[in-house]
C-alpha positions as protocol buffer text, in pm:
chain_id: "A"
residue {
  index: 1
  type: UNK
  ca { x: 2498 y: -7803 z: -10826 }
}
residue {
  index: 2
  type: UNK
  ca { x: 2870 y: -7786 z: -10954 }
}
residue {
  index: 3
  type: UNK
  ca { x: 2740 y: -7767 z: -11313 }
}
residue {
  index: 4
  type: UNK
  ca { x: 2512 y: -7491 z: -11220 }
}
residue {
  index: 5
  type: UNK
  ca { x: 2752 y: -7281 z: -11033 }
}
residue {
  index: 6
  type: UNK
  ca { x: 2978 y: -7293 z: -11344 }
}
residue {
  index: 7
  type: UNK
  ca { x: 2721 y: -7173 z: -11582 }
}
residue {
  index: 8
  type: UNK
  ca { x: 2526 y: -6926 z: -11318 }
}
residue {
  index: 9
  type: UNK
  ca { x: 2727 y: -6619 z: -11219 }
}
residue {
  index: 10
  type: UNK
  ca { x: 2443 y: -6598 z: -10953 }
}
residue {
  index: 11
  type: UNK
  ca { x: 2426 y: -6891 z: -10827 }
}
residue {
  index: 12
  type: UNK
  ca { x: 2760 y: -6866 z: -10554 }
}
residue {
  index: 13
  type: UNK
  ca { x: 2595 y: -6532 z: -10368 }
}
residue {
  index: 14
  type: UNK
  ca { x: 2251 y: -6739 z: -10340 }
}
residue {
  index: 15
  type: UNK
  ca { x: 2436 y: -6992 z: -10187 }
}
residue {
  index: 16
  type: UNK
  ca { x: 2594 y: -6788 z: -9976 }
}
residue {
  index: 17
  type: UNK
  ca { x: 2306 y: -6565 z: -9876 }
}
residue {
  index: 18
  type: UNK
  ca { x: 2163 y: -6933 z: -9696 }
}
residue {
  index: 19
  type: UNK
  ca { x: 2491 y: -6996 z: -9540 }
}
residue {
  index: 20
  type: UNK
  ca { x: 2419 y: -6937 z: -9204 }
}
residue {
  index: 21
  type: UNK
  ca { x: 2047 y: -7030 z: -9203 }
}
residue {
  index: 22
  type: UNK
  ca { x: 2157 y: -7407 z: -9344 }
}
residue {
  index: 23
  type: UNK
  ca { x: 2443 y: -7362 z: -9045 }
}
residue {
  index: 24
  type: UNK
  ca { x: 2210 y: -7288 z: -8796 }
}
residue {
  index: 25
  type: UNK
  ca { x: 1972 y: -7549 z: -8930 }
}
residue {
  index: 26
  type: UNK
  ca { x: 2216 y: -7830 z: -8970 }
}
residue {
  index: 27
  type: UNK
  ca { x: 2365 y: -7775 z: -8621 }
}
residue {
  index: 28
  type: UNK
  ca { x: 2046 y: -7765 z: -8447 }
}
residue {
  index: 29
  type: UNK
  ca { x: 1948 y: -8075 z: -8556 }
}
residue {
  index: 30
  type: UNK
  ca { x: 2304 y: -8195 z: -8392 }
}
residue {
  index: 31
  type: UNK
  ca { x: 2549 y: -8185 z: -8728 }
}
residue {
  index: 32
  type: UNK
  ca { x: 2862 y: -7969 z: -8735 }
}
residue {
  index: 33
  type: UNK
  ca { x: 2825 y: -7905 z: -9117 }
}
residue {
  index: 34
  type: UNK
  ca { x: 2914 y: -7486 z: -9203 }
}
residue {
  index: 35
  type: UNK
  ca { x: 2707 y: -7338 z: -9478 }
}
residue {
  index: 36
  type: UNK
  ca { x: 2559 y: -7581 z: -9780 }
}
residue {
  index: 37
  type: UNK
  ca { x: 2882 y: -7816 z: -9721 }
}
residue {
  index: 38
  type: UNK
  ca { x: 2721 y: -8147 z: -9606 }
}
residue {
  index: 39
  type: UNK
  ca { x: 2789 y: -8307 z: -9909 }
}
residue {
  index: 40
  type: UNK
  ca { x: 3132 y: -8286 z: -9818 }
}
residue {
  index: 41
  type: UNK
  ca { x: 3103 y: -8336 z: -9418 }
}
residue {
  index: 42
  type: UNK
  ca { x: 2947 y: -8665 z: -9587 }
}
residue {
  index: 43
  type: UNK
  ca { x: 3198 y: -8787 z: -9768 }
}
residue {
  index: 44
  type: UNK
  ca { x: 3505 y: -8703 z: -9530 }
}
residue {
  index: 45
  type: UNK
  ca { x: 3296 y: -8958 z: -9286 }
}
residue {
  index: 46
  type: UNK
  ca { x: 3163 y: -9191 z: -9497 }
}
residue {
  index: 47
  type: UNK
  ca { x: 3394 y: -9145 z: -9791 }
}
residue {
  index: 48
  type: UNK
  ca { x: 3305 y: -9068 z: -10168 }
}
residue {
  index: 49
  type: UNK
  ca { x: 3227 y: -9440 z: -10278 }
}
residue {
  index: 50
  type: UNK
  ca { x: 3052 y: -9760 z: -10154 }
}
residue {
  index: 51
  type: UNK
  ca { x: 3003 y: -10060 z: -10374 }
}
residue {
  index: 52
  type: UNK
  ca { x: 2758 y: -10041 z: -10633 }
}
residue {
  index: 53
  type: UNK
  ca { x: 2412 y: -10138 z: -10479 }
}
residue {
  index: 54
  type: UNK
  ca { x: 2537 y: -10099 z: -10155 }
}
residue {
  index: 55
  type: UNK
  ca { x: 2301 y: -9874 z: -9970 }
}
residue {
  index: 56
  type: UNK
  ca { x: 2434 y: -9562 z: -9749 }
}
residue {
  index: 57
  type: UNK
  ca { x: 2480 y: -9618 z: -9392 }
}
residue {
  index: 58
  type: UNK
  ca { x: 2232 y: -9517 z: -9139 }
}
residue {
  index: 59
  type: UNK
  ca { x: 2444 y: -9192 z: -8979 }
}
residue {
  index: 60
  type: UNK
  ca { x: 2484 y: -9116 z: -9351 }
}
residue {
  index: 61
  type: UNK
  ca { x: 2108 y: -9142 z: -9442 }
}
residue {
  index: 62
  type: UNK
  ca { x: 1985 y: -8981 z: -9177 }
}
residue {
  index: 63
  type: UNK
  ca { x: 2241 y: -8679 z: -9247 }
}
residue {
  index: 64
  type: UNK
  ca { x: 2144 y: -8653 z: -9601 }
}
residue {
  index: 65
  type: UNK
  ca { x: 1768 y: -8612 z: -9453 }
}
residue {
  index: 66
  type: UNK
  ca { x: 1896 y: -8352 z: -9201 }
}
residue {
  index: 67
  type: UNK
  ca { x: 2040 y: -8158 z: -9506 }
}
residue {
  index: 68
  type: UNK
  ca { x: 1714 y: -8208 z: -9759 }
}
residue {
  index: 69
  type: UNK
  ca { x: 1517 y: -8081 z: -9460 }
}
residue {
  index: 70
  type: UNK
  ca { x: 1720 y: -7837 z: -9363 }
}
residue {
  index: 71
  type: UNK
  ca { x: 1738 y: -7723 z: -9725 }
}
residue {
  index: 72
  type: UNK
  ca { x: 1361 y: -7704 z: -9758 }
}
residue {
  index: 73
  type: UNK
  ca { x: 1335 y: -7515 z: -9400 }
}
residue {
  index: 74
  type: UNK
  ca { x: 1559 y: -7281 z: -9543 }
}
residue {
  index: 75
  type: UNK
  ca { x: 1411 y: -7184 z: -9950 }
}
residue {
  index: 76
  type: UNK
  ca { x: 1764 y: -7316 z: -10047 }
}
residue {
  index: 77
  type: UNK
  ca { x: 1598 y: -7458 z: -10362 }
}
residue {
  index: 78
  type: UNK
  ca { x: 1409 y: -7173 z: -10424 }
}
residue {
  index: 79
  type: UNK
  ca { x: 1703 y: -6937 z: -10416 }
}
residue {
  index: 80
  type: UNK
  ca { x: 1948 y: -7126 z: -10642 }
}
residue {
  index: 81
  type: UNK
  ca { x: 1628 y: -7154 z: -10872 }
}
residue {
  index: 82
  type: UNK
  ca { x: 1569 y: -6755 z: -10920 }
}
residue {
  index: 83
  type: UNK
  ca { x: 1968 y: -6720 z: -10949 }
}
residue {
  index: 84
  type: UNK
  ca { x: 1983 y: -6956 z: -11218 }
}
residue {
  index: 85
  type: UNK
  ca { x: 1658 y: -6863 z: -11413 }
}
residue {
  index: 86
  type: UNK
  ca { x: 1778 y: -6479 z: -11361 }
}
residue {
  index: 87
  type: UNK
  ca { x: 2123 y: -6549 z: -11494 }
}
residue {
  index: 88
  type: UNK
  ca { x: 1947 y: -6777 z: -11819 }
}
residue {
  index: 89
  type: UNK
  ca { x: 1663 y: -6449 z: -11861 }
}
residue {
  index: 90
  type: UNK
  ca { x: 1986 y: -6215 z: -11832 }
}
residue {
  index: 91
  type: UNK
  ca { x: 2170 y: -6427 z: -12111 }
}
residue {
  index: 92
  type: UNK
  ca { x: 1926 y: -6449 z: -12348 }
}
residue {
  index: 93
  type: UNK
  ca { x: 1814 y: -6086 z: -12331 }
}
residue {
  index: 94
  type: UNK
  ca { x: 2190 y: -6019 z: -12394 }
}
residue {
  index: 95
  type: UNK
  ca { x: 2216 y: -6250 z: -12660 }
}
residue {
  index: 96
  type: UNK
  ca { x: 1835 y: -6189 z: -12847 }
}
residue {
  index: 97
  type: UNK
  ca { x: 1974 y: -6020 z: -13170 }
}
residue {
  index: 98
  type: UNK
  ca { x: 2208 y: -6341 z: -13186 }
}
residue {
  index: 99
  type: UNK
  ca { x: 1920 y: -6566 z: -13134 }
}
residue {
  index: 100
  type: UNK
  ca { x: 1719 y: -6439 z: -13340 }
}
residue {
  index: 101
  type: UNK
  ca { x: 1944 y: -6420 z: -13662 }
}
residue {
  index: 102
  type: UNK
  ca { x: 2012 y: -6833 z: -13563 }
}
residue {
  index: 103
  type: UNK
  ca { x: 1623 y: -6890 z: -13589 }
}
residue {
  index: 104
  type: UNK
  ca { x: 1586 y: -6724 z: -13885 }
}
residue {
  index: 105
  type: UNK
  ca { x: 1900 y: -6950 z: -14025 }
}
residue {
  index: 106
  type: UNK
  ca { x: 1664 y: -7285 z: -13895 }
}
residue {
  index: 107
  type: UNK
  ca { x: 1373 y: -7164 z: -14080 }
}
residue {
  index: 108
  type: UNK
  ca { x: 1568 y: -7068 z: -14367 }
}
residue {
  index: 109
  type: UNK
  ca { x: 1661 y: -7439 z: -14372 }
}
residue {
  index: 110
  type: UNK
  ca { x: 1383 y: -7573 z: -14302 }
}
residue {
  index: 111
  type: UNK
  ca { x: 1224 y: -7440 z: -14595 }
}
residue {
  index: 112
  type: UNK
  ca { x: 1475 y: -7485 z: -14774 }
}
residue {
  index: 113
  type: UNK
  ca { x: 1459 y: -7915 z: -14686 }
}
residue {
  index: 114
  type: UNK
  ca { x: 1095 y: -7937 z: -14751 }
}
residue {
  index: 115
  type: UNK
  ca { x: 1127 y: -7804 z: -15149 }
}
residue {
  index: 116
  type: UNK
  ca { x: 1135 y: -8065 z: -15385 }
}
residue {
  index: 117
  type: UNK
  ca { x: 1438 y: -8135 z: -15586 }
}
């Protein structure tokens, strides 16, 4: 999700916009995790690495399946989908006259490769 938040200007206010409904979600169900942050109420309890192979504890399963739920109760997945595919639709409208000349350049070559000698 990192990756995408780096490359998708949208992607932060999606997020945000199912802040409290993941809040509400996750601490119904018990957890005291604030927004889309149970990655990181994960790893403060459990820590960030266990030995290769080594499966997850149970609290740490069964709070990953709180959050996947919680996620799906919530369109989380949905949202951060439109943001992204909006911001990728936005770039490449932008960037079309620039695309376009580097397709033609492909073909060009293309062509170019399949003449004989």
């Amino acid at each position: 999700m990192l990756i995408l938040a780096s490359t998708s200007p949208s992607l932060g206010p999606a997020l945000e916009s199912k802040a409290d409904a993941m809040s509400s979600c996750m601490r119904s169900a018990g957890y005291a995790v604030t927004g889309v942050t149970a990655s990181a109420v994960a790893e403060k309890a459990f820590g960030a690495y266990r030995a290769p192979g080594a499966p997850p504890a149970a609290e740490e399963a069964e709070l990953a399946s709180q959050d996947a739920a919680c996620q799906d109760e919530v369109d989380l997945g949905d949202a951060t989908l439109d943001a992204f595919f909006s911001d990728q639709y936005r770039w490449i409208t932008d960037n079309a006259d620039r695309l376009r000349a580097a397709a033609g350049i492909v073909t060009r070559a293309a062509q170019a490769a399949s003449q004989p000698w």
